[in-house]
C-alpha positions as CSV (number, residue, x, y, z in Angstrom):
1,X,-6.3,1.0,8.0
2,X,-4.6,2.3,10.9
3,X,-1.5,1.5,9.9
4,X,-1.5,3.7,7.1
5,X,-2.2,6.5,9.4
6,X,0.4,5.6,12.0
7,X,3.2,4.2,10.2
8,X,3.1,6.1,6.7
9,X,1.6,9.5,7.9
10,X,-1.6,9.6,6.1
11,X,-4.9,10.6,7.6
12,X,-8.8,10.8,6.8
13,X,-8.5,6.6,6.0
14,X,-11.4,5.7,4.7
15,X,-11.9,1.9,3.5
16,X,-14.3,2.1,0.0
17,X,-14.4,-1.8,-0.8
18,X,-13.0,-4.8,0.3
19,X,-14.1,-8.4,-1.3
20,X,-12.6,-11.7,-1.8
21,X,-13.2,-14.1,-4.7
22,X,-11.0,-17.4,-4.4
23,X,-7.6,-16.5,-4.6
24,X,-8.6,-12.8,-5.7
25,X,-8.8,-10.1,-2.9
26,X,-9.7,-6.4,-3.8
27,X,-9.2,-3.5,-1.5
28,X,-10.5,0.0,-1.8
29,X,-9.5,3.3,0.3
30,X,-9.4,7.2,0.3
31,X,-6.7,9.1,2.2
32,X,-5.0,12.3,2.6
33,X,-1.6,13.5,3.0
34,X,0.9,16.3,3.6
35,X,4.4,15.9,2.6
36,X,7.5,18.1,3.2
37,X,9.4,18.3,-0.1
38,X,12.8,19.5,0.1
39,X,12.2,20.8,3.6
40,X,10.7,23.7,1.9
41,X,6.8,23.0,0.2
42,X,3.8,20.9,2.1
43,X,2.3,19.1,-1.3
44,X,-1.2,18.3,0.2
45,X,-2.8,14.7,-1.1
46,X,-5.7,13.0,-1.9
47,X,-5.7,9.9,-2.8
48,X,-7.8,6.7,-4.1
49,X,-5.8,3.7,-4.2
50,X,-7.6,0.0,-5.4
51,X,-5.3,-3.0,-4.4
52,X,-6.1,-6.2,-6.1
53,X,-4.0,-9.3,-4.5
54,X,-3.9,-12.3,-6.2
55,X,-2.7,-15.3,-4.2
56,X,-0.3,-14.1,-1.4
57,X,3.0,-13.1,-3.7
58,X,1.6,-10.1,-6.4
59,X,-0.5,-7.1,-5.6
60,X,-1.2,-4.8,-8.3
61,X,-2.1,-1.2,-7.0
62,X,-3.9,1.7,-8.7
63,X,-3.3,5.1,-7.2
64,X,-4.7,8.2,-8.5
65,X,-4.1,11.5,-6.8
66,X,-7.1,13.5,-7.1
67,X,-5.7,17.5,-6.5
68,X,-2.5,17.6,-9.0
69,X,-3.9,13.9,-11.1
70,X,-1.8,11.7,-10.9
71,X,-2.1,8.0,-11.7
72,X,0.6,5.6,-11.1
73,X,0.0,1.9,-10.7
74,X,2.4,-0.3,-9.0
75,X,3.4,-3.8,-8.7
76,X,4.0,-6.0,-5.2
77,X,5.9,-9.2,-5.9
78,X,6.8,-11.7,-3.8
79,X,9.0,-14.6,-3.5
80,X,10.1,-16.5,-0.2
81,X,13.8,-17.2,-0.3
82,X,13.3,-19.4,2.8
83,X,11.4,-20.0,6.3
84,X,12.1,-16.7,7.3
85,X,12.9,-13.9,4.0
86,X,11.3,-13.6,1.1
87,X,12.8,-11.1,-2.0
88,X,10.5,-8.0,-2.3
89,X,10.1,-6.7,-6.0
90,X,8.8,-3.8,-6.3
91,X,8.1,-2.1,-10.2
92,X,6.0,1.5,-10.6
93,X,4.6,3.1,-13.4
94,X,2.9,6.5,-13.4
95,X,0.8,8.2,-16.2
96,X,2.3,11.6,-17.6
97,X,0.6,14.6,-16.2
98,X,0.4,16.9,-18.8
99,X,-2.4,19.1,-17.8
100,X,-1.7,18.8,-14.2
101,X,-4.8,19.8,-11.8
102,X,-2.9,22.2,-9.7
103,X,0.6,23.4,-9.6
104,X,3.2,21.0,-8.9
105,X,5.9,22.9,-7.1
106,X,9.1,23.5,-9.0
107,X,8.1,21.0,-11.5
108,X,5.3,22.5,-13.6
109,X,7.4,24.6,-15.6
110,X,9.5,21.6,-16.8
111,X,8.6,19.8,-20.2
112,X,6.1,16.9,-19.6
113,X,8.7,14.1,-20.1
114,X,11.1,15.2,-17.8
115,X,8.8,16.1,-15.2
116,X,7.2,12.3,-16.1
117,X,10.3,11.0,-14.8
118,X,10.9,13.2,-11.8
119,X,7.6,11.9,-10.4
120,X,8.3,8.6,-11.5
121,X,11.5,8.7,-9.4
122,X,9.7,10.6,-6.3
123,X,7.1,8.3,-6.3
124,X,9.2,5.1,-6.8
125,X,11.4,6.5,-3.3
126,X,8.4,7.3,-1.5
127,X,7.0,4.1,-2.2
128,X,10.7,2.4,-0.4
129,X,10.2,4.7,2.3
130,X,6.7,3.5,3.0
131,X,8.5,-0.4,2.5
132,X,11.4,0.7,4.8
133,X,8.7,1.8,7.5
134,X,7.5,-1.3,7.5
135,X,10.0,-3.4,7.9
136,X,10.9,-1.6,11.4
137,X,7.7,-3.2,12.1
138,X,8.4,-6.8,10.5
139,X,11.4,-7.3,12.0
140,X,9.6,-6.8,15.2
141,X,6.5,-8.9,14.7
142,X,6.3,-12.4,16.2
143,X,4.0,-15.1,15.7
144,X,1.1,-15.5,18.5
145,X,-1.1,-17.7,18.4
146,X,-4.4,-16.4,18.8
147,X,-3.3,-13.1,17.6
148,X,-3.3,-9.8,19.7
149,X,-6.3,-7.8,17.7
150,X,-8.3,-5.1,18.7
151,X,-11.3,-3.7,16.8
152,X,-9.1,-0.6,14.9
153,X,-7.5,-4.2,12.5
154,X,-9.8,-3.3,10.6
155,X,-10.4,-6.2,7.8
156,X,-7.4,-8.3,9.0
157,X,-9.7,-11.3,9.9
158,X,-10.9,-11.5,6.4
159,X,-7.2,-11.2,4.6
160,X,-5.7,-13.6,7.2
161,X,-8.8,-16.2,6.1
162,X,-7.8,-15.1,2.6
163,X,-4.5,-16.3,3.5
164,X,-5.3,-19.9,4.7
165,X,-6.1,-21.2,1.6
166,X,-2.7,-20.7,0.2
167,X,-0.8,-22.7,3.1
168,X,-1.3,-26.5,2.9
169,X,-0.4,-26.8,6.6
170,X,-3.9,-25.2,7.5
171,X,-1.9,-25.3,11.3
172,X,0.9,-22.9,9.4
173,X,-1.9,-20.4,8.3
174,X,-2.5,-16.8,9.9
175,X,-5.4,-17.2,12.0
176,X,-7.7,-15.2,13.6
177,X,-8.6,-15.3,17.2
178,X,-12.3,-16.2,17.2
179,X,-14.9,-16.1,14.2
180,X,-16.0,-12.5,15.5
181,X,-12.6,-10.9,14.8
182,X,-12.8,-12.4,11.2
């Protein structure tokens, strides 16, 4: 949860749900955020977003903006190349806002398809931002075994023991430090 806040901007994190079932995860959170558009507007945010992870290699996300209504879902996939890289696919999809719950600046007056699109677009290149963010931090991460963790991880002992089952080496699987971090 911090990492949202710290690497992608976003504040007032609040976790809703998390749960595991086999190879199923599902994971629940509020937010809020401000973003600059064009150097001009602050857009202000709230958001609900439910992730549901199946296995480690597709996430399928549901986000729905509560002020202006919009609901996009998303798709994470996967696929290691090798040892090191894997191939990141990323696919969005966002409902049309037709009866949007505020004004969206410079874009309500625009007919409801083309204004579909334009958010499709935004959202689709804030979503590689957020992915570009990261990988500052991936390229950075190295493996330690026990893992640095402090208690702001959050849930990360549960996903990385989420994780294990999918690695047949259980020595190659994320692990947590003790069972009290999981």
């Amino acid at each position: 949860m911090e990492h949202l806040e710290y690497t992608h901007g976003y504040h007032d994190v609040k976790p809703t749900d998390f749960s595991v079932d086999g190879a199923y995860l599902k994971s629940c959170f509020d937010f809020k955020a401000v973003r600059r558009i064009l150097g001009l507007v602050d857009i202000h945010s709230e958001v609900s977003v439910i992730t549901h992870v199946h296995g480690v290699g597709y996430s399928f996300v549901e986000i729905h903006e509560k002020l202006v209504g919009i609901k996009s879902r998303m798709w994470v996939l996967t696929t290691p190349v090798d040892g090191e890289f894997v191939e990141l696919t990323m696919v969005n999809q966002v409902r049309e806002v037709r009866k949007p719950g505020r004004f969206i600046s410079g874009l309500g007056f625009l007919p409801v398809p083309l204004r579909h699109r334009l958010l499709n677009v935004f959202i689709l290149r804030e979503e590689r931002r957020f992915v570009l963010q990261d990988i500052v931090i991936w390229d950075r991460k190295r493996y330690r075994s026990p893992p640095r963790l402090c208690r702001t991880d959050g849930p990360i002992g549960k996903y990385r023991r989420h994780c294990r089952q999918f690695y047949p080496d259980p020595a190659m699987a994320p692990r947590s430090p003790d069972r009290n971090a999981d």
